[in-house]
N, CA and C atoms as an extended XYZ file, in Angstrom:
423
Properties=species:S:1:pos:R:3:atomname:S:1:resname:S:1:resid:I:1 pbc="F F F"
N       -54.174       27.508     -112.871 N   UNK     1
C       -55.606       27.435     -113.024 CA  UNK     1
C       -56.049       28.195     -114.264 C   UNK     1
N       -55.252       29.254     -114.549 N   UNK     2
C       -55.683       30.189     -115.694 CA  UNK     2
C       -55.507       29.418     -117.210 C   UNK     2
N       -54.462       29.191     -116.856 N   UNK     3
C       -53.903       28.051     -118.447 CA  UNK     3
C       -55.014       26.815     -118.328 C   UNK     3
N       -55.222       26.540     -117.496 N   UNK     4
C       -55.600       25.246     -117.818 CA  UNK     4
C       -57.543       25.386     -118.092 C   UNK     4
N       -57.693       26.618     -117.653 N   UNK     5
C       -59.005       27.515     -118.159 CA  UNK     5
C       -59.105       27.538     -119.305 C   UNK     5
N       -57.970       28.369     -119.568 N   UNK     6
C       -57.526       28.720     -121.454 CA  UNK     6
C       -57.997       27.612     -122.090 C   UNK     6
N       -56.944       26.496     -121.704 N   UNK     7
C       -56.744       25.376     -122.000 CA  UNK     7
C       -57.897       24.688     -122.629 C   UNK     7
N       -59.280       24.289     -121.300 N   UNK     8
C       -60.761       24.197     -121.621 CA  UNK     8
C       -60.944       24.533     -122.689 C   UNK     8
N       -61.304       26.224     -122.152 N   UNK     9
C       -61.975       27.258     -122.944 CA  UNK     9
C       -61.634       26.990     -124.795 C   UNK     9
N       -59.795       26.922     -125.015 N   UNK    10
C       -59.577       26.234     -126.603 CA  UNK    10
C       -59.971       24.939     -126.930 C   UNK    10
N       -60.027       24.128     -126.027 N   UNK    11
C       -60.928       22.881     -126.675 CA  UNK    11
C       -62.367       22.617     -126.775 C   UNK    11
N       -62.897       23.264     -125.950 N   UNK    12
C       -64.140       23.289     -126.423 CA  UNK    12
C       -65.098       24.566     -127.052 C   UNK    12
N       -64.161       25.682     -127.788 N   UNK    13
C       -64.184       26.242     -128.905 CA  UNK    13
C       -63.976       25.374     -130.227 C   UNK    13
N       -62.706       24.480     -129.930 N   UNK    14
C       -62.445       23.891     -131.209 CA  UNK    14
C       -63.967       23.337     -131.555 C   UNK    14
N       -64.146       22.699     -130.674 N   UNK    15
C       -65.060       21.167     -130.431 CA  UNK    15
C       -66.209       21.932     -131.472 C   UNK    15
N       -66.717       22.996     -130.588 N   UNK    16
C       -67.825       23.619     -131.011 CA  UNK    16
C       -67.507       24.581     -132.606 C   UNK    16
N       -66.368       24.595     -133.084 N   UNK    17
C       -66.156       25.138     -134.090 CA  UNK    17
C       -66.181       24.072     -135.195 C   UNK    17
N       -65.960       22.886     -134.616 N   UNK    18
C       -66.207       21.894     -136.010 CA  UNK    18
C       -67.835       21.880     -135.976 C   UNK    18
N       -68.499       21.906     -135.412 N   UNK    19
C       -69.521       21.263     -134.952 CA  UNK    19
C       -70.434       22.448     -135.727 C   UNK    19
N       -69.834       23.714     -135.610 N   UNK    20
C       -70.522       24.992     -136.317 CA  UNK    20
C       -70.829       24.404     -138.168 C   UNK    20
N       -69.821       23.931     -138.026 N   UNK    21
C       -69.352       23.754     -140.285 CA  UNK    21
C       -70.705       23.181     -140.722 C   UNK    21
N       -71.258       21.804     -140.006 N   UNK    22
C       -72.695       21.445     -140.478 CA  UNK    22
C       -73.834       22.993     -140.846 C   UNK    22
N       -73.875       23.952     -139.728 N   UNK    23
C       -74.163       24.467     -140.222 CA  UNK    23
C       -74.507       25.610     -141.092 C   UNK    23
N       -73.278       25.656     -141.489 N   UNK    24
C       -72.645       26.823     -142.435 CA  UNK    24
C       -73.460       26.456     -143.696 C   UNK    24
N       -74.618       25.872     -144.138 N   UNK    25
C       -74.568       25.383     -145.628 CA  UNK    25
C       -76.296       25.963     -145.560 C   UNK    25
N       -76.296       26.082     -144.429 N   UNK    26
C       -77.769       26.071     -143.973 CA  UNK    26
C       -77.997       27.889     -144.135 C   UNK    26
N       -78.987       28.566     -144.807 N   UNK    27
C       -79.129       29.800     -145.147 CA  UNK    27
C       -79.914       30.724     -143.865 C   UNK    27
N       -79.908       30.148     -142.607 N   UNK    28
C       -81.092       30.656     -141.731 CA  UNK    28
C       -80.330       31.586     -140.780 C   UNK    28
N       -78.827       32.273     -141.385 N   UNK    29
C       -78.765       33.034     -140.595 CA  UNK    29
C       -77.676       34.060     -141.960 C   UNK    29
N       -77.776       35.497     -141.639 N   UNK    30
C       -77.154       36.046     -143.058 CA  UNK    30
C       -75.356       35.827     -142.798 C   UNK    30
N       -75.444       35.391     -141.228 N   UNK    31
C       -73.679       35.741     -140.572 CA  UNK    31
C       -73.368       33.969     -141.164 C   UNK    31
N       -72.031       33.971     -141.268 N   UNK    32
C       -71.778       32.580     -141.300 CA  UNK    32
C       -71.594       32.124     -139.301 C   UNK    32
N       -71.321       30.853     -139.626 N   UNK    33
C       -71.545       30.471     -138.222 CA  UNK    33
C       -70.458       31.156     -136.883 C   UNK    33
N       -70.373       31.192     -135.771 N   UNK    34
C       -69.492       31.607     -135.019 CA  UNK    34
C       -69.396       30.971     -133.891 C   UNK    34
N       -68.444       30.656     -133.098 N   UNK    35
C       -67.772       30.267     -131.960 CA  UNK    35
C       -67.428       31.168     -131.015 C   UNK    35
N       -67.325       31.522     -129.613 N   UNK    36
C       -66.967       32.627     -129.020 CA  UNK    36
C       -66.466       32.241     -127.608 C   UNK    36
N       -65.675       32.417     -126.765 N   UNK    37
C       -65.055       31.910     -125.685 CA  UNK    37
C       -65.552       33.716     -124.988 C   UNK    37
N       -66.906       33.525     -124.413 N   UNK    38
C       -66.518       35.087     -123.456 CA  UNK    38
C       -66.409       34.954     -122.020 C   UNK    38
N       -65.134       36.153     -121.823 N   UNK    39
C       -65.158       36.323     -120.639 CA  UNK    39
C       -64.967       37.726     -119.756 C   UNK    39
N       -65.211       37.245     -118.379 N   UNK    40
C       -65.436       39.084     -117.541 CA  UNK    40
C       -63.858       38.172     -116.328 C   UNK    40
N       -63.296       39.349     -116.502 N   UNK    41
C       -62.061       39.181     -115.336 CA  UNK    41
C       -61.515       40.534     -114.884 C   UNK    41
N       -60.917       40.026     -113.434 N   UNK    42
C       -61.146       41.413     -112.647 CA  UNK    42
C       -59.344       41.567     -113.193 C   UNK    42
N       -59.547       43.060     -113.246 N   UNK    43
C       -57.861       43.594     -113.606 CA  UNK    43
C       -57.564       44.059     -115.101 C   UNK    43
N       -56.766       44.618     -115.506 N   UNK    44
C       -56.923       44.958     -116.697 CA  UNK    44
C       -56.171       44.931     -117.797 C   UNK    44
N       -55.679       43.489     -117.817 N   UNK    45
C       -54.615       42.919     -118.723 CA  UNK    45
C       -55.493       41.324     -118.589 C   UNK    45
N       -55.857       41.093     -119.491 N   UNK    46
C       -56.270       39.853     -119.938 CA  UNK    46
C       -55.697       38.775     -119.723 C   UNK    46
N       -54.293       38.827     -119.525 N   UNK    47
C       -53.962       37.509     -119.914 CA  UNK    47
C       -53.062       37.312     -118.313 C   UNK    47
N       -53.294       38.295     -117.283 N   UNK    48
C       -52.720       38.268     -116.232 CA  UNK    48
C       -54.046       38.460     -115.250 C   UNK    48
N       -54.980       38.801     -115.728 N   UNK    49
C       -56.703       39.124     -114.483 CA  UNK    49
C       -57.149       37.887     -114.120 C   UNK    49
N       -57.653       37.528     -113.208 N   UNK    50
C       -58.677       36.654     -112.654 CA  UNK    50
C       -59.759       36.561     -113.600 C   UNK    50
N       -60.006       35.676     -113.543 N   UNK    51
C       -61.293       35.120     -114.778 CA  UNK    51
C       -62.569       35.188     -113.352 C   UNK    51
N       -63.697       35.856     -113.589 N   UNK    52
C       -64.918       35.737     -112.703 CA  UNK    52
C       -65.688       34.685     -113.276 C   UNK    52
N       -66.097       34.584     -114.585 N   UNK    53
C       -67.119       34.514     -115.191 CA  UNK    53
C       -66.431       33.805     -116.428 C   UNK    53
N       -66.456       33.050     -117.398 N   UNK    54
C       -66.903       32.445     -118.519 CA  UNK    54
C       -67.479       31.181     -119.360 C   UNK    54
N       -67.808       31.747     -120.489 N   UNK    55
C       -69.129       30.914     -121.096 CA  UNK    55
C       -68.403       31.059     -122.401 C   UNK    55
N       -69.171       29.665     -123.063 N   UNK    56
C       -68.601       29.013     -124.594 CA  UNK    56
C       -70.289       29.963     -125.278 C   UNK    56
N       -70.483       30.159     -126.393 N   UNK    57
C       -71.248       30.450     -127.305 CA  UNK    57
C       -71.457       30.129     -128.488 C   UNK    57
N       -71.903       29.186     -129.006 N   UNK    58
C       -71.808       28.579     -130.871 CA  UNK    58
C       -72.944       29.049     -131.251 C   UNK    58
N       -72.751       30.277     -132.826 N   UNK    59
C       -74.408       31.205     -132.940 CA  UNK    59
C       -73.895       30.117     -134.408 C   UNK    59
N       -74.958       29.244     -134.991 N   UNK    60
C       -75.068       29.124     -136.527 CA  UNK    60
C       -76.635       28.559     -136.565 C   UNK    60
N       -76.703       27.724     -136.851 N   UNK    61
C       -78.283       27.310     -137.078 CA  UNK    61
C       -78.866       27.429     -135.900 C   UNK    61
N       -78.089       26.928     -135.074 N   UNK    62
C       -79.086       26.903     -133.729 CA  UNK    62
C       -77.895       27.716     -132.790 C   UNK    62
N       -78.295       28.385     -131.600 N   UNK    63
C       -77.361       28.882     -130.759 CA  UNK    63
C       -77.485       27.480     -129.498 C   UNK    63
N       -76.032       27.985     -129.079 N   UNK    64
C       -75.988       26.848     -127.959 CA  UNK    64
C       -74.721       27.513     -127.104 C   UNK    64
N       -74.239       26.509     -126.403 N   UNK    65
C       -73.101       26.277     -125.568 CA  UNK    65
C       -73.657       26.994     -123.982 C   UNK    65
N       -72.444       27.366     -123.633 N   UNK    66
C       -72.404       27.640     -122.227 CA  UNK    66
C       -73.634       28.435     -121.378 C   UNK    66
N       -74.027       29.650     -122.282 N   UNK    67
C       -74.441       30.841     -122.117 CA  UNK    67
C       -75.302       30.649     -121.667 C   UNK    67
N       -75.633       31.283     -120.646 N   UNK    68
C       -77.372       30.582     -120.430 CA  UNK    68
C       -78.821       31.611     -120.908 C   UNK    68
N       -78.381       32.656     -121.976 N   UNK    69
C       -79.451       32.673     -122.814 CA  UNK    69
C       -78.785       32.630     -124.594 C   UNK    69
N       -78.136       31.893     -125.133 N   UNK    70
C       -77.179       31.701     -126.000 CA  UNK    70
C       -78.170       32.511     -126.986 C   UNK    70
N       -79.649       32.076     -127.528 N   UNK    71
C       -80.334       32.934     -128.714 CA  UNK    71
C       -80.126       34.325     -128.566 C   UNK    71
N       -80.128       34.918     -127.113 N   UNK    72
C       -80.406       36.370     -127.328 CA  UNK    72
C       -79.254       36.830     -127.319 C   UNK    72
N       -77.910       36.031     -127.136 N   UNK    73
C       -76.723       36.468     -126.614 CA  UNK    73
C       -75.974       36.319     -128.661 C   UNK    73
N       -76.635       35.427     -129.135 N   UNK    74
C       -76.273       35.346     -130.914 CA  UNK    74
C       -76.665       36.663     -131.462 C   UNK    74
N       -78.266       36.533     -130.854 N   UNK    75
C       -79.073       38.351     -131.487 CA  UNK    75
C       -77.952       39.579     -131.157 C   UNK    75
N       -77.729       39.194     -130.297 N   UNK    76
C       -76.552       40.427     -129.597 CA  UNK    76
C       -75.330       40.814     -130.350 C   UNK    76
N       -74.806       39.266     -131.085 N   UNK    77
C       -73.445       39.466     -131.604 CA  UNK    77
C       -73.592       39.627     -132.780 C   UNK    77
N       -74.824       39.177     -133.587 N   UNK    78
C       -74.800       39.350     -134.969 CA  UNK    78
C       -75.349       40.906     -134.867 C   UNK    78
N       -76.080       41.384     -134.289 N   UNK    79
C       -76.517       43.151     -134.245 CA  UNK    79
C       -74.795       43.907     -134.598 C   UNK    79
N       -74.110       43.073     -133.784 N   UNK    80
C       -72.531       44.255     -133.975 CA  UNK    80
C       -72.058       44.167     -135.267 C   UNK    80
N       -72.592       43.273     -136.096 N   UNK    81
C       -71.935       42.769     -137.243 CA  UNK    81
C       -70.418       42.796     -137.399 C   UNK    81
N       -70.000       42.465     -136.464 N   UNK    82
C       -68.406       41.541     -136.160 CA  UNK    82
C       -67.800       42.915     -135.606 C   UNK    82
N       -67.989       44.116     -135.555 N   UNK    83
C       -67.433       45.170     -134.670 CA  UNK    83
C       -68.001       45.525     -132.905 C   UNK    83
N       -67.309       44.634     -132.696 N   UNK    84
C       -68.061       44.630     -130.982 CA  UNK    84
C       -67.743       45.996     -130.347 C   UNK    84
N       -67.156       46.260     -130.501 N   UNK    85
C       -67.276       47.726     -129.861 CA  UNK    85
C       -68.896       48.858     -129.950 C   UNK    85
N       -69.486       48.002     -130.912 N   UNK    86
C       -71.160       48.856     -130.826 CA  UNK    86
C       -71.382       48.207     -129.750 C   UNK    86
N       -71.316       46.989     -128.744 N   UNK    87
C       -71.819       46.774     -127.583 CA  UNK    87
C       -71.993       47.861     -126.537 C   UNK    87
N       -70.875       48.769     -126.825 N   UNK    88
C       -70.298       49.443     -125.919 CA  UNK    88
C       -71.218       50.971     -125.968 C   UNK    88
N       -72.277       51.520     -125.129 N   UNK    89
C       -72.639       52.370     -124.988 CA  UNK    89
C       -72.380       53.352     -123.853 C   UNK    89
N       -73.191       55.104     -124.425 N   UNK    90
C       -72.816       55.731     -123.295 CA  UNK    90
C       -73.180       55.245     -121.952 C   UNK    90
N       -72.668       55.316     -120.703 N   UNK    91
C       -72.815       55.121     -119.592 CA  UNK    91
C       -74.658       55.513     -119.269 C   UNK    91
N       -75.366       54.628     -118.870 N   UNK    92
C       -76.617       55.159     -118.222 CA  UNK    92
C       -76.567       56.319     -117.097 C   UNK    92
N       -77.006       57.512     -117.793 N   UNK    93
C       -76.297       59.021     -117.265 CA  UNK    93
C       -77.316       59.289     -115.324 C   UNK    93
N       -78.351       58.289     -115.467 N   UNK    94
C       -79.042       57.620     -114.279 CA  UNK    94
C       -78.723       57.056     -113.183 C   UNK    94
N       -77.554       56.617     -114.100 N   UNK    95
C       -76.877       55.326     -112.611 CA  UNK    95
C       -75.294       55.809     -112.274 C   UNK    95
N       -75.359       56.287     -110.972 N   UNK    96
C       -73.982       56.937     -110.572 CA  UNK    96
C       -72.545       55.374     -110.156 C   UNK    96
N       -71.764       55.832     -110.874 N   UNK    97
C       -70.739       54.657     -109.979 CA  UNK    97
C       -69.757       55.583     -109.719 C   UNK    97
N       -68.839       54.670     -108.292 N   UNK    98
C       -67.951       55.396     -107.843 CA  UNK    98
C       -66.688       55.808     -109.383 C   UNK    98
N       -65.581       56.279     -108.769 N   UNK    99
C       -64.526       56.481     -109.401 CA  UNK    99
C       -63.192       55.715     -108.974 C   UNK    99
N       -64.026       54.766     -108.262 N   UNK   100
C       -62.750       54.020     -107.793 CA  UNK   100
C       -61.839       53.129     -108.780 C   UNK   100
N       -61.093       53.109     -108.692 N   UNK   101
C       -60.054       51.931     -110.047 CA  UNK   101
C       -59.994       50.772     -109.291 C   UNK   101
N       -60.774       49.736     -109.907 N   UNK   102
C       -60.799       48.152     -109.813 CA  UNK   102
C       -61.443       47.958     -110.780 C   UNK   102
N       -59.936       47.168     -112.239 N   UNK   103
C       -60.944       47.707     -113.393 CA  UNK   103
C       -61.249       46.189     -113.380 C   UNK   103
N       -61.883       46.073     -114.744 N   UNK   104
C       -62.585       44.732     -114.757 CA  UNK   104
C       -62.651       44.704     -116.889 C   UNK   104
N       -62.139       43.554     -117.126 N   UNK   105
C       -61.680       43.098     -118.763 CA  UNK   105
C       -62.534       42.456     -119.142 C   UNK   105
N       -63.407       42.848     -119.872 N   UNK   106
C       -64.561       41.577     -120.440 CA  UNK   106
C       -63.681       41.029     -122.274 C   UNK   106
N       -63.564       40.146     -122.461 N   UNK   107
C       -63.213       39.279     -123.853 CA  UNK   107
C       -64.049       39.085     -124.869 C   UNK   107
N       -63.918       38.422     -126.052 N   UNK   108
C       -64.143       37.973     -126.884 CA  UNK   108
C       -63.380       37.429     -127.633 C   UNK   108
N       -62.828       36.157     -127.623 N   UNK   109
C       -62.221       35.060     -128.782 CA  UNK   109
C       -62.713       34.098     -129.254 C   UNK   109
N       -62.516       34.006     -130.602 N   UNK   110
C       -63.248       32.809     -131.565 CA  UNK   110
C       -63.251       33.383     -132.972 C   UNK   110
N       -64.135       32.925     -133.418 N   UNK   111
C       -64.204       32.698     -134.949 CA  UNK   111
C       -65.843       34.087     -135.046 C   UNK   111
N       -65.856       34.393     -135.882 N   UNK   112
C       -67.183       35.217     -136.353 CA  UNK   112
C       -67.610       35.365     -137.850 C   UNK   112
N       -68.446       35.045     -138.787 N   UNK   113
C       -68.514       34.826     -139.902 CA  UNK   113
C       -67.329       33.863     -140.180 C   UNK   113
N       -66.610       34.935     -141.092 N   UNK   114
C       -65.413       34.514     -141.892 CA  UNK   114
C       -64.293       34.607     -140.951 C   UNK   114
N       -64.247       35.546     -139.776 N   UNK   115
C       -62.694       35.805     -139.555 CA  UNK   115
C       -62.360       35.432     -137.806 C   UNK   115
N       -61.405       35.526     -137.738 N   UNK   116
C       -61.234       35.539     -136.384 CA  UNK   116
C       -61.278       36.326     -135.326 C   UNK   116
N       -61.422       36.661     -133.965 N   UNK   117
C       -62.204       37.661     -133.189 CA  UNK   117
C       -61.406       37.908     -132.144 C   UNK   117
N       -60.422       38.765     -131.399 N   UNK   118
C       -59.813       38.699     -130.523 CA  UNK   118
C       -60.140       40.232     -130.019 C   UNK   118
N       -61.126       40.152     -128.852 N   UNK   119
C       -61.569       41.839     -128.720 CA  UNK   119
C       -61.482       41.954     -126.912 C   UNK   119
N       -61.326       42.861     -126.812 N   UNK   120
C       -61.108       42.945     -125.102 CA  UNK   120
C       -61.760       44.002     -124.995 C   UNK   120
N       -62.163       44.714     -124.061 N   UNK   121
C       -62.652       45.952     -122.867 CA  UNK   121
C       -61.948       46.068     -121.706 C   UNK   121
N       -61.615       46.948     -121.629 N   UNK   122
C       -61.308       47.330     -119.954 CA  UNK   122
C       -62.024       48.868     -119.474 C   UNK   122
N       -63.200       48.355     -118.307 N   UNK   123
C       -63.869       48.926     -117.466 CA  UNK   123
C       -63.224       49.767     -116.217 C   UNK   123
N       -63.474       50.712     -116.126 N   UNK   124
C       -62.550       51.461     -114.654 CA  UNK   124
C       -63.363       50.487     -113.273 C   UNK   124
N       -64.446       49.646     -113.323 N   UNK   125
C       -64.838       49.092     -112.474 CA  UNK   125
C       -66.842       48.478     -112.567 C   UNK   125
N       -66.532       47.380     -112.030 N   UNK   126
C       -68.194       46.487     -112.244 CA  UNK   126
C       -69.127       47.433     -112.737 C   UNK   126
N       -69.232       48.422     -111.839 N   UNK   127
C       -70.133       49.332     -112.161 CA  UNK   127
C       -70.376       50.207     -113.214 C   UNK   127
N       -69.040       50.582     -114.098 N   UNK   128
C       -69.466       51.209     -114.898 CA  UNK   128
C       -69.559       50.258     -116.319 C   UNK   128
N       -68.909       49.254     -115.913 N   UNK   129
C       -68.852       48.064     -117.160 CA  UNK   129
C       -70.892       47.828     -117.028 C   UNK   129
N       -71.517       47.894     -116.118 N   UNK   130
C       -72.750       47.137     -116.207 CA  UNK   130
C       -73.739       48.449     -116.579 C   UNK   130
N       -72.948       49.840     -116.071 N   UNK   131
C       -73.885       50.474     -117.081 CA  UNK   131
C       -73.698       50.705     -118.423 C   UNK   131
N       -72.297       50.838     -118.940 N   UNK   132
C       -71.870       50.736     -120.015 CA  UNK   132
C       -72.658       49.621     -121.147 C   UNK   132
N       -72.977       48.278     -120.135 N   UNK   133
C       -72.898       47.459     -121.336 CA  UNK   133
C       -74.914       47.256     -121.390 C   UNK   133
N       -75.271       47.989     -120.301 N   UNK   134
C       -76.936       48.548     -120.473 CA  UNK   134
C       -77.538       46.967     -120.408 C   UNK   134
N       -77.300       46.218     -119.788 N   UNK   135
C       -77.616       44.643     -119.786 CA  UNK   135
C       -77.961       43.759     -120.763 C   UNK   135
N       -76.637       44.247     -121.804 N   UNK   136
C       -76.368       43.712     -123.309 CA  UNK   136
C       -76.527       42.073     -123.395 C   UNK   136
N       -77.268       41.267     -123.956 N   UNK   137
C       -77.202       39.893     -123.691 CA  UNK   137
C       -75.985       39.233     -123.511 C   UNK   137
N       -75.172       39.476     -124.644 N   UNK   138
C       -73.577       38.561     -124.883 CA  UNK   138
C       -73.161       38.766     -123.391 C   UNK   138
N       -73.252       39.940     -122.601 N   UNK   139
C       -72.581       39.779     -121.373 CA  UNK   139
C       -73.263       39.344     -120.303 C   UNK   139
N       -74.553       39.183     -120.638 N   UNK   140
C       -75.285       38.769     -119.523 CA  UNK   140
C       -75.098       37.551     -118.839 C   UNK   140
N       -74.165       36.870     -118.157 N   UNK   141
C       -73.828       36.001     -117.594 CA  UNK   141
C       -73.446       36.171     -116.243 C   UNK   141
């Protein structure tokens, strides 16, 4: 089921990565166009976790794909300017989570401007991933 997720998930990145090039010519955004396959899975090796959650994202002239707020989730990725790790804030010092270990891997693969994007997280658990990520759009799914 996981491969054949993958599987999806690379074809309709491709799909949406040709589909980006129209509008690469177009000046209405300063990033060149991007493609993004994100995902949240429980465990903390990517390529062995349960997938909960994922969504396709194409930010160039227009945002689209899976996401179901794709504009604010583009605002989100072009703010990092291709270093996603600024997503990542201190914990909301407000909101207590346990210390229990059930971690949880959120992704990022695709294309961004110019280069290619292969970024992971691993959370000690839901809770601190959702204060961590302060209800960042890109993850809001």
């Amino acid at each position: 089921m996981r491969h054949r997720l993958a599987a999806v998930s690379a074809a309709t990145l491709l799909c949406l990565a040709g589909t980006a090039g129209v509008a690469e010519a177009s000046p209405a955004s300063l990033h060149g166009p991007s493609a993004m396959v994100l995902t949240v899975m429980q465990g903390d090796d990517a390529t062995t976790g349960t997938v909960l959650r994922a969504v396709v994202l194409s930010c160039g002239y227009t945002a689209e794909g899976t996401h179901p707020a794709p504009r604010a989730a583009c605002d989100a990725l072009n703010a990092t300017e291709g270093e996603l790790d600024r997503l990542l804030s201190a914990p909301d010092p407000g909101r207590a989570c346990s210390r229990r270990q059930d971690p949880v891997t959120i992704t990022a693969d695709g294309v961004w401007g110019d280069g290619r994007v292969e970024w992971k997280h691993t959370f000690r658990n839901a809770c601190v991933m959702s204060a961590t990520l302060n209800g960042n759009a890109l993850y809001a799914f």
